[in-house]
C-alpha beads as a LAMMPS data file, in Angstrom:
LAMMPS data file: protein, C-alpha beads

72 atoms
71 bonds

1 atom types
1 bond types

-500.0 500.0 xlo xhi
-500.0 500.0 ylo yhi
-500.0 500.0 zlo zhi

Masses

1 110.0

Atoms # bond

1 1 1 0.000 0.000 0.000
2 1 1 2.884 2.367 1.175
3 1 1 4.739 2.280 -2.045
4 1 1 1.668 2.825 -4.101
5 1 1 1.059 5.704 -2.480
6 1 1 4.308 7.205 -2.317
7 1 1 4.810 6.155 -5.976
8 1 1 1.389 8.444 -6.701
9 1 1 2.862 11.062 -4.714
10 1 1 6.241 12.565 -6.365
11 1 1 5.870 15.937 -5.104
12 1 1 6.079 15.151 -1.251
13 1 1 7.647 12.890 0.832
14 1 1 6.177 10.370 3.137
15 1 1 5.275 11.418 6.810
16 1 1 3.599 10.339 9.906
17 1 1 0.483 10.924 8.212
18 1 1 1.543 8.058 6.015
19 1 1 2.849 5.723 8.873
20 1 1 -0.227 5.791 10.877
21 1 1 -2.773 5.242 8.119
22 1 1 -0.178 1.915 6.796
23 1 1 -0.224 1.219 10.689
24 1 1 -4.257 1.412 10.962
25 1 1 -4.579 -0.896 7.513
26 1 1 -2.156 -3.445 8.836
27 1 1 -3.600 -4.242 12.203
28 1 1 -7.580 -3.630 10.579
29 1 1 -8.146 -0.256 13.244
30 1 1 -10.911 1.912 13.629
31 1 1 -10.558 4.594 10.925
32 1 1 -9.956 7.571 13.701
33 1 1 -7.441 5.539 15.823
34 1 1 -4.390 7.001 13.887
35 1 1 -5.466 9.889 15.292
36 1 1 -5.582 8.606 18.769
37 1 1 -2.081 7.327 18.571
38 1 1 -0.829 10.407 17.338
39 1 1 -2.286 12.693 20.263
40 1 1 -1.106 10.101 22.834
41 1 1 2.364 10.057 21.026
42 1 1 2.232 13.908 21.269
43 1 1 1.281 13.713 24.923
44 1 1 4.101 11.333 25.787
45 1 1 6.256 13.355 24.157
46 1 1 5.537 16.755 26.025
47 1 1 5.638 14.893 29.053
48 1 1 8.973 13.756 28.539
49 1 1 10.149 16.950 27.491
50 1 1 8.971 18.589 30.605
51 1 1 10.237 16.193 32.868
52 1 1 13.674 16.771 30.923
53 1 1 12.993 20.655 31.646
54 1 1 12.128 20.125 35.261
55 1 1 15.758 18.238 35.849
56 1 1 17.575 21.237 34.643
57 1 1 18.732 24.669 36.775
58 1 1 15.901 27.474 36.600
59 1 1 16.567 30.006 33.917
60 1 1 19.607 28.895 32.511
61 1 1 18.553 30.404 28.879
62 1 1 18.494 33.971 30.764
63 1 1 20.711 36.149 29.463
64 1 1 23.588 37.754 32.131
65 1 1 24.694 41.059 31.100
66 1 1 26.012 44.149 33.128
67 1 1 25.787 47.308 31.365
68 1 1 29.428 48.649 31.075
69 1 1 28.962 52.418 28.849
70 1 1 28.726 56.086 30.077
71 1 1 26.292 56.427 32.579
72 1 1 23.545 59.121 31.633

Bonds

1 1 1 2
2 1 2 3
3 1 3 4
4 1 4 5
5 1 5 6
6 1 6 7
7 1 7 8
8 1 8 9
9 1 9 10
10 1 10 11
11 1 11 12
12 1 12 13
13 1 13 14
14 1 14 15
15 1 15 16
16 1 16 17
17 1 17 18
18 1 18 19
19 1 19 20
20 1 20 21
21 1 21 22
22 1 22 23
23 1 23 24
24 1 24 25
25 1 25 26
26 1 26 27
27 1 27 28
28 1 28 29
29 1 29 30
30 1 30 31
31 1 31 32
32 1 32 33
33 1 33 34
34 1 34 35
35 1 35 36
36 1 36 37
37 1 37 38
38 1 38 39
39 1 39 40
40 1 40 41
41 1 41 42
42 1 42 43
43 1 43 44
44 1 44 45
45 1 45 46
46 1 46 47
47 1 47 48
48 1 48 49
49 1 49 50
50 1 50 51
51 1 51 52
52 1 52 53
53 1 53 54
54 1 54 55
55 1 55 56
56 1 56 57
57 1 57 58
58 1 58 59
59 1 59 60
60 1 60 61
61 1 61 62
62 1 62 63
63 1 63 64
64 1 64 65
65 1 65 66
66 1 66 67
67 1 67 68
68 1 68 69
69 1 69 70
70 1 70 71
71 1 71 72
């Protein structure tokens, strides 16, 4: 199925799009669960990033800078 599509489709390149609905053919899903697994991929994914964020010092992307010209 995969390579018919991507055969039909020279102008773009496969995506997740792609992936979920070869996923969802394979396995005989609903039709809206690739869009389940992509929101709880999301999810999982934000989650992890926060935790990642959490484990980190507290504005560390803050710029430090003393002004050093004339003063007014």
């Amino acid at each position: 199925m995969a390579d018919k599509v991507i055969g039909a489709q020279q102008q773009t390149f496969p995506n997740i799009d792609l992936a979920l609905a070869q996923l969802g053919v394979m396995f005989e899903m609903a039709p809206d669960a690739g869009e389940a697994i992509f929101a709880i991929a999301r999810i999982v994914g934000w989650i992890a990033h926060a935790m990642e964020e959490y484990a980190e010092p507290g504005l560390r992307f803050r710029a430090l800078g003393v002004y050093m010209g004339d003063r007014p």
